[in-house]
C-alpha positions as CSV (number, residue, x, y, z in Angstrom):
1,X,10.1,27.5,5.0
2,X,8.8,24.3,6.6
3,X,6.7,22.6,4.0
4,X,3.2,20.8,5.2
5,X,0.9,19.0,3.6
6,X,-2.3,16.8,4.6
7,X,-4.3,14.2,2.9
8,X,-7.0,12.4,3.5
9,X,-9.0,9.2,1.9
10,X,-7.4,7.2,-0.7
11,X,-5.9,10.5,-2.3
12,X,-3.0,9.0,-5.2
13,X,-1.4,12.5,-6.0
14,X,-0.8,15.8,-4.1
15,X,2.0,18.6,-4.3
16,X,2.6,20.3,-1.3
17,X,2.1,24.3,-1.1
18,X,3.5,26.9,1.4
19,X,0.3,26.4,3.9
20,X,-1.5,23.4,5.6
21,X,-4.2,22.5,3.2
22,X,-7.2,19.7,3.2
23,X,-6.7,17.6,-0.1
24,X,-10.1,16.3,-1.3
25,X,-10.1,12.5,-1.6
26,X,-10.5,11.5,-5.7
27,X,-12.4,8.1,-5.9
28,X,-10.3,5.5,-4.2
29,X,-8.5,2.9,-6.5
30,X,-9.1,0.4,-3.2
31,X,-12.9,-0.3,-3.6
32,X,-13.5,2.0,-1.2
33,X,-16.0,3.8,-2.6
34,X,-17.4,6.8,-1.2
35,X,-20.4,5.8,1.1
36,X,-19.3,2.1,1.2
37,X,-18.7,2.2,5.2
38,X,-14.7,2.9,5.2
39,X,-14.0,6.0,7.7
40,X,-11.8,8.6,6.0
41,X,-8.2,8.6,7.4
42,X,-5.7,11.2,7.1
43,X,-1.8,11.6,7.7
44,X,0.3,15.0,7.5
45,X,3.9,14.7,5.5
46,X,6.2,17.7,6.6
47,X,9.5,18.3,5.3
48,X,11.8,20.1,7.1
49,X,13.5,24.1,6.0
50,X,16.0,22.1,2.9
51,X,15.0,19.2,2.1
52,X,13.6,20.2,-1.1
53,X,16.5,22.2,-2.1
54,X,18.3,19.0,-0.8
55,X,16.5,16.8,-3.1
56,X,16.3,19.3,-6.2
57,X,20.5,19.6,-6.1
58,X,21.1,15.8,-5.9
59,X,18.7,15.3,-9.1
60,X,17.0,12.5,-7.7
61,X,13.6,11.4,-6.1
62,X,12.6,8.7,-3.8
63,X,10.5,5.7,-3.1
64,X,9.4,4.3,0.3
65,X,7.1,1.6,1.5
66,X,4.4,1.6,3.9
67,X,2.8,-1.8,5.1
68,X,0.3,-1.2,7.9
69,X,-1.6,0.5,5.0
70,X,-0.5,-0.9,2.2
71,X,1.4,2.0,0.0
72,X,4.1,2.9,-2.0
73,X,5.1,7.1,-2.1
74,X,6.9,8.7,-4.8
75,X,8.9,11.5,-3.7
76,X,10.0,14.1,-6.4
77,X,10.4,17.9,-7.6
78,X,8.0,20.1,-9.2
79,X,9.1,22.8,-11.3
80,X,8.3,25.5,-9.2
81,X,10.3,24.0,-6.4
82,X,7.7,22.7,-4.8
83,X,7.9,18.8,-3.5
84,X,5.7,16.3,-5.6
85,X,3.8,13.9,-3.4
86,X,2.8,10.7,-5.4
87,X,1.1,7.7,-3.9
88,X,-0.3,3.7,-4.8
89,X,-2.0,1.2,-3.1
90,X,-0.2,-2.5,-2.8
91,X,-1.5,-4.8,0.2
92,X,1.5,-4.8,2.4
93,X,4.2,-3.1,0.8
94,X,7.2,-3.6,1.8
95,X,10.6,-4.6,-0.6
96,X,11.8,-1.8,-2.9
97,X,14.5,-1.9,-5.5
98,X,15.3,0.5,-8.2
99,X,17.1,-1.2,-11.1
100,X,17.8,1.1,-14.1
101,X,14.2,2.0,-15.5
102,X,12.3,-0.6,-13.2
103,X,11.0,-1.0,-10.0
104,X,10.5,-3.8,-8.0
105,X,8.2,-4.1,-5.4
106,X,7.3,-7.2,-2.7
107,X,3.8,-6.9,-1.5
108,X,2.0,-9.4,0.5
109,X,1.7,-12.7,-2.0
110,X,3.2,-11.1,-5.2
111,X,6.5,-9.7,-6.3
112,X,5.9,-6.8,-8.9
113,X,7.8,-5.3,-11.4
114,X,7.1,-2.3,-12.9
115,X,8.3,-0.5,-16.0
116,X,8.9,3.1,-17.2
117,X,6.3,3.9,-19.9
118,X,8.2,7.1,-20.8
119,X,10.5,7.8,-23.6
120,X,13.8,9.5,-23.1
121,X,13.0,13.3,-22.7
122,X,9.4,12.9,-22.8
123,X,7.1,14.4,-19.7
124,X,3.4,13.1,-18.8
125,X,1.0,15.9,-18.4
126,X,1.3,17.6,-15.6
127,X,5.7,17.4,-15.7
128,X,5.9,13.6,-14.6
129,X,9.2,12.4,-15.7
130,X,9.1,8.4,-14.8
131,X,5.9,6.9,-15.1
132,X,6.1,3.3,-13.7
133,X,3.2,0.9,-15.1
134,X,3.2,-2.6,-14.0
135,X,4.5,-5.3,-16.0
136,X,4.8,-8.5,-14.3
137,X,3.3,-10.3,-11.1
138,X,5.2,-13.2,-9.8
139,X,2.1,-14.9,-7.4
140,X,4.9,-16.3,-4.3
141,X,2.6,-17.1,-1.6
142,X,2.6,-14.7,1.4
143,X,6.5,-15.4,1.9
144,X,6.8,-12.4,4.2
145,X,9.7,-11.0,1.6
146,X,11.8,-8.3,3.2
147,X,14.4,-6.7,1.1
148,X,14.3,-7.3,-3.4
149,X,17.6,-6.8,-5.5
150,X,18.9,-7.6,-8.7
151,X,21.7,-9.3,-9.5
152,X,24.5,-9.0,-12.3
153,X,22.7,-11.6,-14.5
154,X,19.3,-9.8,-13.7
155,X,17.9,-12.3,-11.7
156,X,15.9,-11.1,-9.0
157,X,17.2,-12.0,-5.5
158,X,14.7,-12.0,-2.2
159,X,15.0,-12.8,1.4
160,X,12.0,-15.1,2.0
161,X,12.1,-15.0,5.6
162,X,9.3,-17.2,6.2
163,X,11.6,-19.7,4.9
164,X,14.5,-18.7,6.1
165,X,16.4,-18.2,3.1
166,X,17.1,-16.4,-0.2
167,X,15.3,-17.0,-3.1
168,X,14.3,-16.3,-6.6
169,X,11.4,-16.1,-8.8
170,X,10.1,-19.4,-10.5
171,X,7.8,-20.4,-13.1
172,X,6.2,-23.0,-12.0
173,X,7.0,-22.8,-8.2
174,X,6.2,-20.4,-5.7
175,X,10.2,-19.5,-5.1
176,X,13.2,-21.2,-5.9
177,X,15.7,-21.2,-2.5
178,X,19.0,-19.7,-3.8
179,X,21.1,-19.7,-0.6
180,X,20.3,-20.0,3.7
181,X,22.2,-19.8,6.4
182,X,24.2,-22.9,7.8
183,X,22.5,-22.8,10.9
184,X,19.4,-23.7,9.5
185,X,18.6,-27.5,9.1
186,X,15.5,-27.3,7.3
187,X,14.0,-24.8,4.8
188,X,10.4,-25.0,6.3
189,X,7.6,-21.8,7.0
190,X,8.9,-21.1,9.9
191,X,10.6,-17.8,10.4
192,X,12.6,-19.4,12.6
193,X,15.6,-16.6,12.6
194,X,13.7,-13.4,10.8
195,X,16.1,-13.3,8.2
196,X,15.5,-9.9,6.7
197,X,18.2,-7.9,5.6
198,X,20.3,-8.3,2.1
199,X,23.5,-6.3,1.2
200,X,24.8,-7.1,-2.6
201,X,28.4,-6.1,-3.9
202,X,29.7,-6.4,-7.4
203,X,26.1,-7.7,-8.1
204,X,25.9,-10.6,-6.1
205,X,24.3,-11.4,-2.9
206,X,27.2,-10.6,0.2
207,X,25.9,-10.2,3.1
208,X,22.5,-11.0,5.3
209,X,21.2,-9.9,8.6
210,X,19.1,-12.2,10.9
211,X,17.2,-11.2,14.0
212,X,19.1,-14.4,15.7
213,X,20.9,-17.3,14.6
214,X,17.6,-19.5,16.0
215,X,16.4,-23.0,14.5
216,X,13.1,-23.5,15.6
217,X,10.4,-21.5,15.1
218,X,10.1,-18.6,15.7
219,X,12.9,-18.9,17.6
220,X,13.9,-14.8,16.9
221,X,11.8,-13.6,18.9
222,X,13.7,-14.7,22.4
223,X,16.8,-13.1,20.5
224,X,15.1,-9.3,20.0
225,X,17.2,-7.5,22.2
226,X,21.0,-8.9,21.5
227,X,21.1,-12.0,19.0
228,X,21.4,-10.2,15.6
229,X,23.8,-11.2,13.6
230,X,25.3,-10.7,9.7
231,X,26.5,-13.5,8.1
232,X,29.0,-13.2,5.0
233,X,27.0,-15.2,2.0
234,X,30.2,-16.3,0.5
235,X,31.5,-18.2,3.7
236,X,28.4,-18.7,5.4
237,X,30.6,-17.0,8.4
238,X,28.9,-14.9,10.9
239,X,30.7,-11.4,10.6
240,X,29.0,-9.5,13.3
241,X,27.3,-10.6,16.7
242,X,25.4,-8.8,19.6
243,X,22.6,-6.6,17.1
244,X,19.4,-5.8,18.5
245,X,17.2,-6.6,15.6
246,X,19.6,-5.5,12.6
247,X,17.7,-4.4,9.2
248,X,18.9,-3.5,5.7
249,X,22.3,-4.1,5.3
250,X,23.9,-2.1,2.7
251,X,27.7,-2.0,0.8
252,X,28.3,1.9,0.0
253,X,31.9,3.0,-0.8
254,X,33.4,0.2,-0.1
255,X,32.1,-0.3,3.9
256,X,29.2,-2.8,5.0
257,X,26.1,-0.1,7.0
258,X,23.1,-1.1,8.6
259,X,20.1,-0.5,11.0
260,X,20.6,-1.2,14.8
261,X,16.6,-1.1,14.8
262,X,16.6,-2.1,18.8
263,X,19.2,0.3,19.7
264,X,17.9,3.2,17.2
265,X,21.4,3.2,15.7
266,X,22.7,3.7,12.4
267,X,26.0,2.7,11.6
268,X,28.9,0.0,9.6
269,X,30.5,-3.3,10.3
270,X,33.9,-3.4,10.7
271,X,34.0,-6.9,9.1
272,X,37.8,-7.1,10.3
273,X,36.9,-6.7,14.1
274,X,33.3,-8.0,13.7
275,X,32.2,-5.1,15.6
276,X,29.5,-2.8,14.6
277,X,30.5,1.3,14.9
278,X,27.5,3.4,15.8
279,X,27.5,6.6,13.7
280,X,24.1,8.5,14.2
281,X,21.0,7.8,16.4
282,X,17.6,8.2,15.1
283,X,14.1,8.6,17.0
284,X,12.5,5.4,15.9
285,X,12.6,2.4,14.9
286,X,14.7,1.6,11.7
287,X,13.8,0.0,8.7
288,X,15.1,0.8,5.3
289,X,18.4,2.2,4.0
290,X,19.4,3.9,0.9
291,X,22.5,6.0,-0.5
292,X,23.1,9.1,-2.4
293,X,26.6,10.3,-3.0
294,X,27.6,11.4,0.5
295,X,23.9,11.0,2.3
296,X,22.2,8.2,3.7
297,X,18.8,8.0,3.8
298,X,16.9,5.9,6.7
299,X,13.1,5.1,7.4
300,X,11.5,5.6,11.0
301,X,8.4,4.1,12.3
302,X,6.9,4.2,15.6
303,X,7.1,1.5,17.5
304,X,4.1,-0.8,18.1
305,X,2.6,-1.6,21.3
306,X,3.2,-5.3,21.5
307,X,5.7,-7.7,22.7
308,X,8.0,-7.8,19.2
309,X,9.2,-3.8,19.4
310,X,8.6,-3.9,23.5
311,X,11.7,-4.2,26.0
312,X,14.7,-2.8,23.4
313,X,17.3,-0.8,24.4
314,X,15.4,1.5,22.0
315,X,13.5,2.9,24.3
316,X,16.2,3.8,26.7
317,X,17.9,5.9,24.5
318,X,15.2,7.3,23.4
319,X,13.7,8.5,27.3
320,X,18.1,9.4,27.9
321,X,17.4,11.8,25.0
322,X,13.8,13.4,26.2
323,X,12.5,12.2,22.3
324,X,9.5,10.3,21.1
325,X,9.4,7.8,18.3
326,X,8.7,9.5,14.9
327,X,7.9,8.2,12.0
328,X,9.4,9.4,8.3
329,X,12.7,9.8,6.5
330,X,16.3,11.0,8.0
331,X,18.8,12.2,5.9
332,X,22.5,11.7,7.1
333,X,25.2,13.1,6.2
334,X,28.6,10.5,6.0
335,X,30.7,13.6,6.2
336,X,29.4,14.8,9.4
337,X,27.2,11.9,10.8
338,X,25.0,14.8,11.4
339,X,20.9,14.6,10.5
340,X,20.7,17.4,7.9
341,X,17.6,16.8,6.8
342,X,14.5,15.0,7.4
343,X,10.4,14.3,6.1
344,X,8.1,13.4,8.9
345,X,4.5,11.8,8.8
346,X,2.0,12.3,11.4
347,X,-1.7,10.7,11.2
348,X,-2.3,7.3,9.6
349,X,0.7,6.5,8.3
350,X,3.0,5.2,11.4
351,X,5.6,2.7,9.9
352,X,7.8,2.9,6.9
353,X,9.7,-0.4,5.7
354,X,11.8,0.5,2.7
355,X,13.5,3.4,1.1
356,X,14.9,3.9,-2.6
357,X,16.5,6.3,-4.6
358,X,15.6,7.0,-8.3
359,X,18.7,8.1,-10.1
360,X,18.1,11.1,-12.5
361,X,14.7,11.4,-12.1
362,X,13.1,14.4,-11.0
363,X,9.2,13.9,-10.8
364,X,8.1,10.2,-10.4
365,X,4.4,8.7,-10.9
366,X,3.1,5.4,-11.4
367,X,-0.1,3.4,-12.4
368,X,-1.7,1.2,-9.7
369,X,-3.5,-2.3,-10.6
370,X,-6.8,-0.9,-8.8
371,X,-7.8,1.5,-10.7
372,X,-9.1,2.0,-14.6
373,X,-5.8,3.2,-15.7
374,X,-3.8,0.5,-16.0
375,X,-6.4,-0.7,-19.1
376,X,-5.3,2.6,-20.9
377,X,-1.7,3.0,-20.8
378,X,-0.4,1.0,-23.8
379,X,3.3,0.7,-24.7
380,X,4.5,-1.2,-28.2
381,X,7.9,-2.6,-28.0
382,X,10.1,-3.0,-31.1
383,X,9.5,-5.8,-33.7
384,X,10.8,-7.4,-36.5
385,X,10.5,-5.0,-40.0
């Protein structure tokens, strides 16, 4: 059965049933107050005939990013099999990292992390087994992050692609630059080769992709269609040429995968050959990568009517294969290279950035910074006796 849901307004929870049903709005956690002028928007989520047996075997849920509308969804199980729809508001979300039991989340001037309020085997009413409150709020300046990880040491790790570089946190500063690419002369705001991409292996930073190897600014965007490139951290070497706006670089089992987002193409890096092996096409435009055991996950948006996602061989494949872009999650099998399964969203909600997996946990939620209930959820940490 083909599962549907709807929502509408500035909904934060839902649980979708065997029919199409109109979710009432609950007060929004925006501001956006019933009768205060904002026009009630909608979008449809639809998960195709397995993906919640899928997602119920693998004992996992997932996290994705949405920008254009600023929110983060929580993708879980409920008991009755049914899939559990969870949903917060973050100005321009976009960088997601699971890291044991926190979250980290880039959003347009502030890097978040968020903690798990729960303790081992407890559930929050209604069967919520993770329930991510946030902690800390690093204030960066909009640095247009892209991808967040974590490091052996712990240290946070970002591509600040304004500046061209990767950075950390800092306590008095609005980043600390960690590492850019050779090419680049100056660390200025200038976007000047979209870095955007970061693969880490044995918990370090390993790989990078940029839209081009440009620097001046905003030099990428004369690049879109061929000048992507990954560049190997350690070296500073560039490892793969000719990408049409590469995205989330990822080391699984050994082997270096990414996003062809201009082609449509998922696929890995022979880092030997420095050519990139195509292994599935998907109907959009690709941003965000995640694994799970012998799946990869992959976000599609629809792409935008404007010069940046116009004029990509994108939309050639796309006509060749009679499709239109969607927008949602494809799940890949490595096995195969087959789409086996996939959750699409209709309406509103027309761009996805990031995708993560939560390990273990069944039934996600989280507290957003909007609403009264971050003032009420209270957690003691252990002290001295």
């Amino acid at each position: 059965m083909i599962e549907k849901e709807r929502f509408s307004g500035a909904g934060q929870v839902a649980d979708t049933t065997d029919a199409e049903t109109q979710i009432p709005a609950p007060p929004a956690e925006d501001g956006e107050a019933a009768g205060g002028g904002q026009p009630e928007v909608a979008f449809e989520l639809t998960a195709s005939r397995q993906f919640n047996n899928w997602l119920a075997e693998q004992a996992a849920s997932l996290a994705f990013s949405t920008y254009r509308i600023g929110k983060v969804f929580l993708i879980g199980m409920r008991p009755d099999g049914r899939l559990s729809v969870f949903e917060r508001s973050f100005e321009r979300a976009m960088g997601l990292c699971v890291s044991g039991k926190s979250l980290y989340l880039s959003t347009l001037y502030q890097l978040w992390r968020f903690e798990d309020a729960m303790e081992p085997g407890q559930l929050a009413a209604g069967g919520y087994d993770r329930l991510y409150v946030p902690q800390v709020a690093y204030v960066t300046g909009d640095l247009d992050i892209h991808d967040v990880a974590i490091d052996a040491d712990g240290q946070v790790v970002f591509v600040n692609t304004l500046f061209s570089c990767l950075a950390t946190t800092g306590d008095s500063h609005s980043f600390v630059p960690l590492w850019w690419p050779p090419f680049i002369t100056k660390l200025a705001a200038e976007d000047r080769c979209h870095l955007n991409g970061l693969a880490m292996a044995d918990g370090r930073p390993k790989y990078v992709t940029a839209v081009s190897r440009s620097d001046v600014n905003e030099g990428w965007r004369d690049r879109r269609r061929d000048g992507g490139i990954v560049i190997d951290v350690d070296s500073g070497e560039i490892v793969c040429t000719g990408l049409s706006m590469p995205h989330s670089p990822r080391v699984h089992d050994g082997r270096l995968w990414l996003l062809d987002s201009g082609t449509g193409f998922f696929g890995f890096v022979d880092t030997e050959t420095g050519t990139f092996e195509r292994v599935a096409f998907c109907p959009g435009y690709l941003r965000g990568l995640a694994f799970l055991g012998d799946f990869a996950i992959v976000d599609l948006s629809k792409g935008r009517e404007n010069r940046t996602f116009s004029g990509l061989e994108l939309d050639d494949n796309l006509a060749a294969r009679d499709a239109e872009p969607r927008c949602g999650l494809s799940v890949i099998d490595l096995r195969s290279s087959d789409v086996v399964h996939n959750l699409r969203l209709e309406g509103v909600v027309d761009e996805l950035y990031d995708v993560s997996v939560i390990l273990g946990v069944r039934r996600p939620m989280a507290i957003g910074v909007k609403s009264d209930e971050v003032r009420r959820v209270l957690t003691i940490g252990e002290g001295e006796t």
